[in-house]
N, C-alpha and C positions, 0 to 999 in steps of 0.2 A: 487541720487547722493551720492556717499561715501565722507565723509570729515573728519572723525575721525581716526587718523592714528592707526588703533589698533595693539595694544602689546598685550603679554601675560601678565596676571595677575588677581586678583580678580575678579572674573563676566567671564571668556575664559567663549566661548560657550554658554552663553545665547544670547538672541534672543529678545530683551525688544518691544514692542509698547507700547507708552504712547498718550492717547485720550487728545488732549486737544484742541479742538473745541469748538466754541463759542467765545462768543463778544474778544473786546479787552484787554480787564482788566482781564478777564479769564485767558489769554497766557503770561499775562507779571507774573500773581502771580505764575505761572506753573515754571519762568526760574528756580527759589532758588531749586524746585524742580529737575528740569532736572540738573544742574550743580551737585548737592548734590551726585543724580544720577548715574553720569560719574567718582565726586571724591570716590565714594563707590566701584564703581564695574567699574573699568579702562579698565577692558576687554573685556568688553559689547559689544554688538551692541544695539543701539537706533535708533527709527523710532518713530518721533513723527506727530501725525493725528492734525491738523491745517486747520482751514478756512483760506480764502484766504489773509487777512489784517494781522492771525495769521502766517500764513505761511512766507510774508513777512519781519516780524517783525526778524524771526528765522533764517533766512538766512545765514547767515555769523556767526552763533554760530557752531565753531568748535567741540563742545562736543556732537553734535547730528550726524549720519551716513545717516539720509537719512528722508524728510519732505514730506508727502502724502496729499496732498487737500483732507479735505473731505467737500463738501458745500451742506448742505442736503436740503436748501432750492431753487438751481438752478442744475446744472447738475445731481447728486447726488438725487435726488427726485425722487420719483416714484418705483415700485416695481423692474424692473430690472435694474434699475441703482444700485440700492442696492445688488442686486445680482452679479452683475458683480463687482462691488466694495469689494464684501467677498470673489471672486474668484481669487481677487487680493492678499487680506490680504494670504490668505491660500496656495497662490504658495509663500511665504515670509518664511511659518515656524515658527513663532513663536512661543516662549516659554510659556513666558509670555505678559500678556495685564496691562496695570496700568489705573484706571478709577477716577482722580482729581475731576470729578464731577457725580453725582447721576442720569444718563440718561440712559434710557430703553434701548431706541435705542443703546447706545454704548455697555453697555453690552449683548445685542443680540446679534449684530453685530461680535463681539470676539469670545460669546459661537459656531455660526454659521461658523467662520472661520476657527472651532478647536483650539483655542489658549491652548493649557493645562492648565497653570495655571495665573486667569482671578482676580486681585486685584484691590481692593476699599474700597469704608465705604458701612457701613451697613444703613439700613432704606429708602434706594431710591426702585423706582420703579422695578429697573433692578439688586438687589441684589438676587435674585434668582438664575441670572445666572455668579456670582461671587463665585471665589473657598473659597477663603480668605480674611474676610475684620477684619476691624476695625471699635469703633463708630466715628461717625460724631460730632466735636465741632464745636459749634455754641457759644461758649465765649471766643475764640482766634481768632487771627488773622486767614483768609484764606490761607496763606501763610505758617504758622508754621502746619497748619492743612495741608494743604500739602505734607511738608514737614515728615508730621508722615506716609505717606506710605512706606517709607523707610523702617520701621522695621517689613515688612511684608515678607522681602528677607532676617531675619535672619544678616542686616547689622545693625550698628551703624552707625548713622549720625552725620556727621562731624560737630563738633561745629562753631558757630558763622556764619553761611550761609548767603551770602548775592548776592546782583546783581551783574550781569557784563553785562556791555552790546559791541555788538561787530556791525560794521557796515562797511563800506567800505571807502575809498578814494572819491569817487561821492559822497557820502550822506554828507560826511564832507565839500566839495566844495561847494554842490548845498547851506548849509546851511549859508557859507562865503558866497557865493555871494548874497545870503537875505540880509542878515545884512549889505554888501556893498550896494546895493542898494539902502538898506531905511537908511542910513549911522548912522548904530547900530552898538553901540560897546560892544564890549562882556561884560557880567555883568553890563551894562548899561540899559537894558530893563528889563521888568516884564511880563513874559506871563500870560494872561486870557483868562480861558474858559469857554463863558457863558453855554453851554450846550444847546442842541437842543433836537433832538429827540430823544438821548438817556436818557434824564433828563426831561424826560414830567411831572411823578408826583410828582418830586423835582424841578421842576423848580424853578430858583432865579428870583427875579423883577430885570427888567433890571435897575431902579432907582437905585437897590443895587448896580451893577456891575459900572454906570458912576460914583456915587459917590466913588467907591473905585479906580476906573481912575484914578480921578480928584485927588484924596490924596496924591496916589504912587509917580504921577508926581509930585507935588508940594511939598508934605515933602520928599522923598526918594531921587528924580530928577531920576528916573526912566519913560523911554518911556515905554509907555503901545501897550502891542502886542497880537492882540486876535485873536487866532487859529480858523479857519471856517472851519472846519471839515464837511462831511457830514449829513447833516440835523444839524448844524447850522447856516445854512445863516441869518437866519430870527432872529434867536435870536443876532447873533452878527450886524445883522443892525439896530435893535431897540436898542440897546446900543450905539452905534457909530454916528449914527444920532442924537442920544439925544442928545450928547455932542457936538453940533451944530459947530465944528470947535472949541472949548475954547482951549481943551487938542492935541495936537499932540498926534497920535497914527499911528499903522499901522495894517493891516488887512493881515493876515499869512491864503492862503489857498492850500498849496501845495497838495497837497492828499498821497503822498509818507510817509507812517509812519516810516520810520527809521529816514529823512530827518527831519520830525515834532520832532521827538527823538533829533536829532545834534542842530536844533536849540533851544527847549528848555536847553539843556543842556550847550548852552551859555549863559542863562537866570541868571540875579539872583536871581528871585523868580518864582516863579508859585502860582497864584492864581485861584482856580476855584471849581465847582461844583466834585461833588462824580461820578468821570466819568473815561472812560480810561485813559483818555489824565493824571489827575492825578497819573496813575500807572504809567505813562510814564516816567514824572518829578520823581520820588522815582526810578525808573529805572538807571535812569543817573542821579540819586545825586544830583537834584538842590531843595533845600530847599521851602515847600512845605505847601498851607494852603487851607485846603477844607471845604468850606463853604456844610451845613447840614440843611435843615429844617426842624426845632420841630412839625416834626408829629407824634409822640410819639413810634418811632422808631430811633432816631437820633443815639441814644448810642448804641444801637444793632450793627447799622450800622459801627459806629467807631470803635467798639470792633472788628469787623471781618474783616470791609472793609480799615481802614485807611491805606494809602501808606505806604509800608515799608520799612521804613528809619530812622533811628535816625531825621533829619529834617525834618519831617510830624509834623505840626498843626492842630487843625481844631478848628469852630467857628461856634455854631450853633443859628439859626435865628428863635426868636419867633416870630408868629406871629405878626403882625404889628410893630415889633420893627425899628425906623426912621433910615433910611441907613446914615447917621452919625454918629451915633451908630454903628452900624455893619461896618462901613469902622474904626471905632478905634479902635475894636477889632481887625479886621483885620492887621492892622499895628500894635498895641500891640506884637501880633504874630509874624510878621515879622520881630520883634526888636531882638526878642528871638535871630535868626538868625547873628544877624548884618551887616544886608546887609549894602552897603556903594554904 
């Protein structure tokens, strides 16, 4: 599908595919990029390669011409899925490939398509079949590192880059009618995401997550709302159970990620684990604090991974340190903000 009305101007005549496949968090740190993108080279055509949750997410971003599923772990598997999948890429034409992340696979995939000229960072497995890269920082953010493929087209990237996010009429509905439901008012709530299977060896003690409930509600007067995403079930009913009825809350498990997007962005906090759902909240601007466990990677992790937003906190949890503790930190944090 074409959605980018193109004019003549800077970029006429190229032909961009940019890879951004993989989890969630991957495609949201990708937008700064694809926007930067579109305001660099307005001429362009763009075709961005997204799994299916990524795919979604991109939908209704006008600055892209055309969104291709690639899901390598179900249709997309197997030797002539793959082939027929580059037989694709290569009746397309393109110029160039852009590779956000260090994967064999993708960069084979491009060089096999004939893409001319096939851009990334250097030191992954699949730079071999990359024309031109750059190195990889691993002490900024993932986001501004992204962002430096830009100047691999010979463009100047546009100062101060930040989110947009774009979504439809439905997704803003379905998200008002949540909130009428469980009769939530906008900036009245607090979303938590304990983290499930995505946050196996960060998992937070669900003790952390009632106690910071039970606070939000009680000092902020914030209703606590906890996202049940895929492979969280288990972790958000060992939280929610615990709090045997004390705290009113409500349990958000719609699957629709643009929808999870509208409603946190009615949110006036987001609290949660090092997960997508946080890239989401920094997506749509709703002030943001990601709890990190000191497993002697904490700060690695904050230096590259923390939501990019002017309002991103985070608060990392030693070892046995009494969830008390860490819900006053928490809220400490949240003050920063002034939620009301």
């Amino acid at each position: 599908m074409s959605k980018y009305d193109e004019t003549p101007g800077a970029g006429a005549g190229l032909n961009i595919l940019v890879w951004r496949n993989g989890k969630l968090g991957n495609t949201v740190v990708a937008i700064p990029f694809l926007l930067a993108l579109r305001k660099t080279l307005p001429g362009c055509r763009i075709t961005v390669v997204a799994e299916s949750l990524g795919a979604e997410l991109l939908t209704y971003y006008t600055e892209i011409n055309e969104i291709i599923v690639y899901n390598k772990r179900r249709e997309h598997k197997g030797f002539l899925a793959n082939i027929r999948f580059v037989m694709r890429l290569r009746s397309r034409r393109y110029t160039h490939s852009f590779h956000l992340k260090r994967f064999f696979r993708n960069a084979f995939l491009s060089f096999l398509a004939g893409i001319p000229e096939r851009l990334g960072f250097a030191g992954g497995s699949g730079e071999r079949f990359l024309t031109r890269t750059l190195p990889y920082r691993e002490d900024q953010n993932i986001v501004k590192t992204n962002l430096s493929l830009i100047a691999l087209l010979g463009a100047t990237l546009p100062e101060n880059q930040q989110y947009r996010f774009h979504s439809s009429e439905q997704d803003k509905n379905a998200a008002g009618d949540f909130l009428a439901r469980n009769k939530l008012l906008e900036k009245g709530f607090v979303v938590i995401h304990c983290g499930g299977d995505t946050v196996k060896e960060d998992k937070i003690p669900a003790e952390l997550f009632r106690e910071i409930a039970s606070r939000v509600h009680t000092e902020l007067m914030l209703v606590p709302v906890f996202i049940s995403a895929p492979g969280d079930e288990k972790a958000v009913a060992e939280v929610v159970n615990g709090l045997e009825g004390k705290v009113p809350c409500v349990i958000f498990d719609d699957r629709r990620i643009r929808v999870n997007a509208a409603v946190i962005q009615n949110a006036a906090l987001f609290i949660g684990s090092n997960s997508g759902q946080a890239h989401l909240a920094a997506l749509v601007a709703t002030p943001t604090v990601v709890l990190y466990k000191d497993n002697g990677q904490a700060e690695f992790f904050i230096r590259k991974w923390l939501p990019w937003q002017e309002k991103a906190e985070c608060v990392i949890i030693e070892p046995g340190c009494p969830a008390k503790k860490v819900a006053s930190e928490v809220l400490a944090k949240a003050a920063l903000f002034t939620v009301k």
